[in-house]
C-alpha positions as CSV (number, residue, x, y, z in Angstrom):
1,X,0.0,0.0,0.0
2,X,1.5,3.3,-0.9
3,X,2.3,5.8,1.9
4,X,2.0,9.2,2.5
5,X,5.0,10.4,0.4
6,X,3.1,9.6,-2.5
7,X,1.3,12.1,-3.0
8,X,2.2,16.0,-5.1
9,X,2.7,18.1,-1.8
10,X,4.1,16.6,1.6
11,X,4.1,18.5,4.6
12,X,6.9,17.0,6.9
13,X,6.1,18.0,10.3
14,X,8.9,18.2,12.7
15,X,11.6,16.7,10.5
16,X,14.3,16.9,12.3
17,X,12.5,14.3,14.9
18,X,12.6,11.5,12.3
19,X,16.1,9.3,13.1
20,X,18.1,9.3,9.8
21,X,16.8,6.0,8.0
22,X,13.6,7.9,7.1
23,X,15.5,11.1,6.7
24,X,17.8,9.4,4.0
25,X,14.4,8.0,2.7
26,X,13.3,11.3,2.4
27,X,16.3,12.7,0.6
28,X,15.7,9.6,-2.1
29,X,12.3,10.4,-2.7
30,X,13.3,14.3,-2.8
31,X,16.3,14.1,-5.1
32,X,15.5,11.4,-7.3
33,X,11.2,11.4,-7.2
34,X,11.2,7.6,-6.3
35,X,10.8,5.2,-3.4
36,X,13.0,2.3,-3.1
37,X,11.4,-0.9,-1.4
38,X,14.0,-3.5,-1.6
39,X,14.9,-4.5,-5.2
40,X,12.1,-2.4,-6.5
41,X,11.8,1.1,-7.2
42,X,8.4,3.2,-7.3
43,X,8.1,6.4,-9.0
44,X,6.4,9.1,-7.5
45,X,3.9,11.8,-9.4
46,X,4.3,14.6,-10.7
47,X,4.7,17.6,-9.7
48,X,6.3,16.7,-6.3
49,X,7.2,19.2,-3.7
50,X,7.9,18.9,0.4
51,X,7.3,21.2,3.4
52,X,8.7,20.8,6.4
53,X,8.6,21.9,9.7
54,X,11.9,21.7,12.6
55,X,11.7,21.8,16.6
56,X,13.9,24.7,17.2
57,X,13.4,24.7,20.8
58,X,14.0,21.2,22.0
59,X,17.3,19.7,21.2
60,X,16.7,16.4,22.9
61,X,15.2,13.8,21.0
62,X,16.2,15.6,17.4
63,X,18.3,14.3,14.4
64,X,20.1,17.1,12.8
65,X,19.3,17.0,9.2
66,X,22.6,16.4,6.8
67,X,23.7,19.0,4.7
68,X,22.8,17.1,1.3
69,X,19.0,17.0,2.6
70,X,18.9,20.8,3.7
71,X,20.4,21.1,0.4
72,X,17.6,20.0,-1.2
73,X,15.3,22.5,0.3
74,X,15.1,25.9,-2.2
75,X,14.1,28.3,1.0
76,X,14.2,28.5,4.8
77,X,11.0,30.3,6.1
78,X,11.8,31.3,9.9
79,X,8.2,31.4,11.2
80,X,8.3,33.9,14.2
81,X,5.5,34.9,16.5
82,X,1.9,35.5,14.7
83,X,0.3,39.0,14.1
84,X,-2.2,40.5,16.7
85,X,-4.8,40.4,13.7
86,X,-3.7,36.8,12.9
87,X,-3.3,35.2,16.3
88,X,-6.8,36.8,17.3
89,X,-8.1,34.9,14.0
90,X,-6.5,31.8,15.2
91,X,-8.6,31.9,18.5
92,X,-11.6,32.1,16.5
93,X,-11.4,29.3,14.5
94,X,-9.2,27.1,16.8
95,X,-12.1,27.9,19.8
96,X,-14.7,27.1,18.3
97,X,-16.6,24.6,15.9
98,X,-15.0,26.4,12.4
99,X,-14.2,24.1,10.0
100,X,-12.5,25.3,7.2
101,X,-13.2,24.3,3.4
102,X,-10.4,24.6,1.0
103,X,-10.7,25.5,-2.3
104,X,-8.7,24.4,-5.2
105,X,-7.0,27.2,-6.9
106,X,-4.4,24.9,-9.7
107,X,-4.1,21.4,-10.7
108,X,-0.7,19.3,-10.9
109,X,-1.1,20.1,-14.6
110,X,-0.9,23.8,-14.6
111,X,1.7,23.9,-11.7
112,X,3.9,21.9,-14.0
113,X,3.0,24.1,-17.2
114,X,4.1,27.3,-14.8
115,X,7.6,25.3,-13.8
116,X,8.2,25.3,-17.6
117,X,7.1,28.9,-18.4
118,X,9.2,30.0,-15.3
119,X,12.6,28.6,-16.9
120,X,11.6,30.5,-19.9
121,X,12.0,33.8,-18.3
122,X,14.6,36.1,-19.5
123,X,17.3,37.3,-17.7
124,X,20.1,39.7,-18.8
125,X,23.7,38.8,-17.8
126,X,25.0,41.0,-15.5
127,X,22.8,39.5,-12.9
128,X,23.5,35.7,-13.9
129,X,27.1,38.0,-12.3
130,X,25.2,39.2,-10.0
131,X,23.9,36.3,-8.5
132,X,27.4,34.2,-8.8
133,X,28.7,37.3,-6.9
134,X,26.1,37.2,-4.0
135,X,27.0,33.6,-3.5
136,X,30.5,33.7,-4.0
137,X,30.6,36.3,-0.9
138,X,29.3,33.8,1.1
139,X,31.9,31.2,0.8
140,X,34.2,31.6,3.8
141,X,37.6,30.0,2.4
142,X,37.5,32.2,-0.8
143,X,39.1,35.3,-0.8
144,X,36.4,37.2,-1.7
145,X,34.3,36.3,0.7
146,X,32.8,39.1,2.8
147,X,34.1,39.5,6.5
148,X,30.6,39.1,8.1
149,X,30.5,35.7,6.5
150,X,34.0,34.4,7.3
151,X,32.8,35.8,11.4
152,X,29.1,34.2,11.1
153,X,29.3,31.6,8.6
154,X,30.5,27.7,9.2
155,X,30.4,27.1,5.4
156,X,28.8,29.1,2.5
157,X,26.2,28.3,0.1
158,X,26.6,25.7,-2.9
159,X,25.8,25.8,-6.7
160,X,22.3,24.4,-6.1
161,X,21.9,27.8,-4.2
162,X,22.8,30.0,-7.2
163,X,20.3,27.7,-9.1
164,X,17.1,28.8,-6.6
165,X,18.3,32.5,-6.5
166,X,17.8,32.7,-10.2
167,X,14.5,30.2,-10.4
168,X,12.6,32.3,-6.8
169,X,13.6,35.6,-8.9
170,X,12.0,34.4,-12.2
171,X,9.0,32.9,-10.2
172,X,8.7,36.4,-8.2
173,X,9.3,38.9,-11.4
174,X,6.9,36.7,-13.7
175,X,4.0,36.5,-11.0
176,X,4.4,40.5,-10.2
177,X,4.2,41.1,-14.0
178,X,7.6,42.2,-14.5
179,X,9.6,39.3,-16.1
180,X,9.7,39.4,-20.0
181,X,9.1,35.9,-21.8
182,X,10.2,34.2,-24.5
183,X,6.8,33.4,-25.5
184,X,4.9,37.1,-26.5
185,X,1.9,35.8,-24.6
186,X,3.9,36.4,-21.2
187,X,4.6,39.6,-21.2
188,X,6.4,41.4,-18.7
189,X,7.7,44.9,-17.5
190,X,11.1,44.5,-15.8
191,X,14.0,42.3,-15.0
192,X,14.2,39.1,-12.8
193,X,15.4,40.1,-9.2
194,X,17.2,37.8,-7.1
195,X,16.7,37.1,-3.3
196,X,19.0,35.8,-0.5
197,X,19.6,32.4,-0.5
198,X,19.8,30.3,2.5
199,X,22.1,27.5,2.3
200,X,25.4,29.3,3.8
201,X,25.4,27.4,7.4
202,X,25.6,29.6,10.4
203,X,28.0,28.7,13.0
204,X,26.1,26.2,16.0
205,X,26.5,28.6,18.8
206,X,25.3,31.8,16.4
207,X,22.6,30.0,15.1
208,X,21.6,28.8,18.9
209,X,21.6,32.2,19.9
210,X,20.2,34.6,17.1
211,X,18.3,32.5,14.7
212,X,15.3,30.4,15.0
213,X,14.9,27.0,12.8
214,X,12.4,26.1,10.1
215,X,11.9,24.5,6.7
């Protein structure tokens, strides 16, 4: 019987609680879209995407996830304290007998139609440059790495994270209107603009101290 990775979004709740067996499951099913169940191999549908939550607080009882799985992840979301407005609206519907009732906005179809307009979004060289720099900066055993990265920074950020700058600044320009296409029926009014990345890994006892956890 298939389980619940098979399905187009999972929503991994406290990852970093799973021991490593299912977190190198996880990776498999993240990098290479299948499932491996002894000598067979099960493919999993398209599109395929994963949430996921980590305990920041407590540290007993965790697994820290390996760098190849974080990897993996294109953004890390710290999810602070709600709003007044929103926590209020929380009480309201977590109080009482609310049920909510989602509504389908997109199919699998058209998400994956989107993934293939997004790639076709144009950018102009200098900030394919740009981008390379903004990593670059953050890798600590480089000379031009920036100072606030060699004080705060264990490691800096990979290829892959170059890769998700470019794709979440395509994604964000096209969406806003502002990302000319290939194809004349996308038509745009700017540039793509790139956002931080957030592979570089902070240093245990700054990250402890400053920064909160989540995926």
């Amino acid at each position: 019987m298939p389980g619940p990775i098979f399905a187009n979004m999972v929503l991994a709740d406290e990852i970093n609680r799973t021991p490593p067996k299912t977190q190198a499951a996880l990776l498999e099913a993240m990098q290479e879209r299948q499932v491996s169940a002894g000598n067979r191999k099960y493919s999993l549908a398209q599109p395929f995407f994963v949430l996921a939550t980590q305990n920041p607080i407590e540290q007993e009882g965790t697994y820290n996830l390996p760098e190849a799985q974080l990897d993996r992840f294109m953004y890390l979301i710290t999810v602070d304290y709600p709003e007044t407005a929103d926590e209020i609206e929380i009480l309201k519907r977590t109080t009482t007998n609310y049920v909510g009732a989602p509504q389908q906005v997109m199919d699998g179809a058209a998400i994956m139609k989107y993934q293939q307009i997004i790639r076709e979004v144009l950018v102009r060289d200098d900030l394919y440059d740009y981008v390379l720099r903004l990593v670059q900066a953050t890798r600590i055993g480089k000379a031009y790495a920036l100072p606030f990265a060699k004080q705060s920074l264990a490691w800096g950020a990979g290829p892959r994270a170059c890769q998700n700058l470019l794709l979440g600044a395509k994604a964000r320009a096209f969406f806003a209107g502002r990302a000319p296409h290939r194809d004349r029926r996308y038509p745009g009014r700017g540039q793509a603009r790139a956002a931080p990345p957030h592979h570089p890994q902070l240093r245990r006892d700054r990250g402890r101290r400053d920064h909160g956890q989540g995926g």
